[in-house]
Steps between C-alpha positions, in 0.01 A plus 500: 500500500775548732811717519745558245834687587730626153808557636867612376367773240777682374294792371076516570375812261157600542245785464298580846142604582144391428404777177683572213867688490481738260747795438869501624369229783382236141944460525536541899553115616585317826801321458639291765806275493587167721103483491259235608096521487279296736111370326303331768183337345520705162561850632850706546569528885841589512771705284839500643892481414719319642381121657174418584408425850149266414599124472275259484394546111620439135793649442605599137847653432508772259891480489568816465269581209252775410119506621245697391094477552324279269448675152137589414375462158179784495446420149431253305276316256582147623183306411438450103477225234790488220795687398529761235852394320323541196471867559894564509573473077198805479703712781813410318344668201402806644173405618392661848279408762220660394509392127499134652176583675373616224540207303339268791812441669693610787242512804221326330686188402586419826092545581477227223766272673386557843108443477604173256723385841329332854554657845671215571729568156563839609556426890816269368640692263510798739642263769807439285531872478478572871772242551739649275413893681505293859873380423569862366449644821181602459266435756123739464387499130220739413251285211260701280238328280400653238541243201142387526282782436222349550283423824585059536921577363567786696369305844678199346816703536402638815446213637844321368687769685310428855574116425884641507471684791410226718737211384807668396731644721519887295210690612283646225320776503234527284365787248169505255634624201188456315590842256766371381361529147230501286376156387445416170106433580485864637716674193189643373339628863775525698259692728303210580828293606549805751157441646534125516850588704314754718163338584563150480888407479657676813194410699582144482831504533420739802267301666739132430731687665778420213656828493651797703576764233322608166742561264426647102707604188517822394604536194434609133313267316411299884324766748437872525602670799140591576392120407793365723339710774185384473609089520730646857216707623285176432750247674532758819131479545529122555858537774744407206834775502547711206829369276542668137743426210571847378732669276607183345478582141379871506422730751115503520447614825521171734803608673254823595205314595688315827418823696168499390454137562689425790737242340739319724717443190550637116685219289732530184527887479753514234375790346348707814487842466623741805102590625502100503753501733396802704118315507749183682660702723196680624313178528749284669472235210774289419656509172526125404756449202597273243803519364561179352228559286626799368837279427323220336201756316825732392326821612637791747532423883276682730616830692602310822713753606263825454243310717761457757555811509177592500393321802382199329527176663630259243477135479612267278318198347579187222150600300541092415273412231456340135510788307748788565684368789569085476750524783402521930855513584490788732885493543498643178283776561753578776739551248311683261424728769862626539627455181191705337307635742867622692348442818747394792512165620293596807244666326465230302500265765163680693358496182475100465453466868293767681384699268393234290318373821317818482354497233343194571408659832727233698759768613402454836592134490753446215801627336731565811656339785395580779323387776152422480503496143479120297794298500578511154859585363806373271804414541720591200806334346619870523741685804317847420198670337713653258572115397157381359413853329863476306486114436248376170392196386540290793280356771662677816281334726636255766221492716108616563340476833080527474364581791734360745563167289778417311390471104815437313 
């Protein structure tokens, strides 16, 4: 692959280490100015200010610009079939997400659209996603499934994400989110779709090898607490990592099972309650949150700031997907999480970058730059950090380097 030398950085801001920063340390970054960084085939070897002694390589001149790491996306809901426009006249009118389940919308529409669509179908249509998240700056995208429910539609979208993996340049990471509901076969024995997940389901995605983390939604009218442990005690049994969505909607106790469970991340959390975020701190899990769906859903923002403080690492994610969250633009997120969240532009920064690498369990080979971690990072039509938290509605992006190579 070769060497690749960015030179002339007028500010480099990044998070350090190889496990999540949680606490004061989630808003302590390195900042350097006059910066270069050195990738030799795909890995960091050098971080340095002033000029570079290596010659010899490709040469790309920051001109004085910010660079961060890459930005990690740890959640998202990138492979479906459809869009659900339709849906926005009924949230207009007061309708909310759960009345649209109820009515065979929301999450089970999308199951419609997506087991109507080829691989091949959902492969492209993902594609064009990834490019527009790839020339955001975003360059690791965590992909659930979880629009199939059923055995051939949920490997269908398992095996759309892996297609991604290898041939374009964002690396996905991949997550069976067979519980993501209830489908419409199953209404009436919704016990016997948990079985089918347990006993049949995970083992085949297990033994494919199409995912790394087992992911479910707890929620009222979705999955019981005790349920939702049961489909992550199931998925653990076969090597897949615990991931819940708790607290989305009401409290039910996911947010409390991630001790029990292990769980490398919770997701959503709007509503978590304060043993919710003492069962985080005490397990290490990191809280993974979503605050542009809370902007586009209207509903409260999650207590960012009292997991902080609590010891909480917190990450930061797009939640891209049909239904409650039509937009991967993670820049946005960013400035959600100052604006509502009042996190500080470093905090906020570790939380799209290493943290977020966490809780995909890449954190000891993503979301910082340093050496021996991937060559990923942006350069930013921006002289500061301060710069592309304050800034909305814009593409700040100038350029995004993917392991060692030069994207855009």
């Amino acid at each position: 692959m070769g060497k690749l030398i960015v030179k002339n950085i007028g500010m480099l801001a990044t998070p350090e280490g190889k496990t999540a920063r949680r606490g004061a340390k989630q808003g302590e970054i390195r900042v350097l100015k006059d910066a270069y960084v050195v990738i030799e085939d795909g890995v960091i070897a050098k971080v340095g200010t002033g000029e570079p002694e290596e010659t010899d390589a490709q040469v790309i001149d920051a001109r004085g610009r910010l660079v961060t790491p890459g930005l990690v996306d740890a959640h998202t809901h990138l492979i479906f079939g459809g869009w659900r426009q339709n849906e926005l006249g009924l949230k207009l009118h007061g309708a909310t997400y759960l009345d649209i389940l109820a009515m065979g919308g929301g999450i089970l529409s999308t199951v419609n659209a997506t087991r109507t669509a080829t691989e091949d179908e959902l492969v492209e249509k993902a594609r064009e996603a990834l490019d527009e998240m790839l020339s955001l700056g975003v360059t690791t995208v965590e992909a659930k499934s979880g629009y199939g429910l059923d055995m051939d539609n949920e490997l269908k979208q398992l095996r759309a994400i892996r297609r991604l993996n290898e041939s374009h340049p964002i690396d996905l990471v991949s997550t069976f989110l067979g519980a993501h509901a209830v489908p419409k076969e199953y209404k009436e024995d919704r016990e016997a779709y948990i079985r089918l997940l347990c006993e049949e389901v995970i083992p085949a995605v297990a033994q494919a090898k199409l995912a790394e983390f087992c992911d479910v939604f707890c929620e009222t009218g979705v999955f019981s607490a005790e349920e939702s442990k049961t489909i992550l005690e199931a998925g653990k049994k076969w090597g897949l990592i615990p991931k819940i969505h708790a607290d989305e909607i009401d409290p039910i106790g996911g947010s409390q099972l991630t001790s029990e469970v292990g769980a490398v991340s919770a997701e959503h959390l709007i509503v978590c309650p304060p043993a919710g975020i003492d069962a985080m701190a005490k397990a290490g899990t990191v809280a993974c949150l979503l605050p542009a769906t809370s902007f586009y859903l209207g509903s409260t923002f999650a207590p960012a700031r009292d997991m902080i403080d609590a010891g909480v690492p917190v990450a930061m994610a797009s939640d891209f997907n049909p239904g409650s969250c039509p937009s991967l633009n993670l820049q946005f997120v960013m400035n959600l999480g100052c604006l509502r969240y009042r996190l500080t532009p470093e905090e906020v920064l570790t939380a799209v970058t290493l943290n977020g690498a966490a809780a995909i369990n890449r954190a000891d080979r993503l979301g910082s730059l340093e050496p021996g971690k991937q060559g990923d990072l942006v350069i930013w039509n921006a002289e500061d950090l301060n710069y592309i938290c304050y800034r909305m509605g814009s593409n700040l992006v100038d350029t995004v380097v993917k392991n060692g190579q030069k994207i855009s």
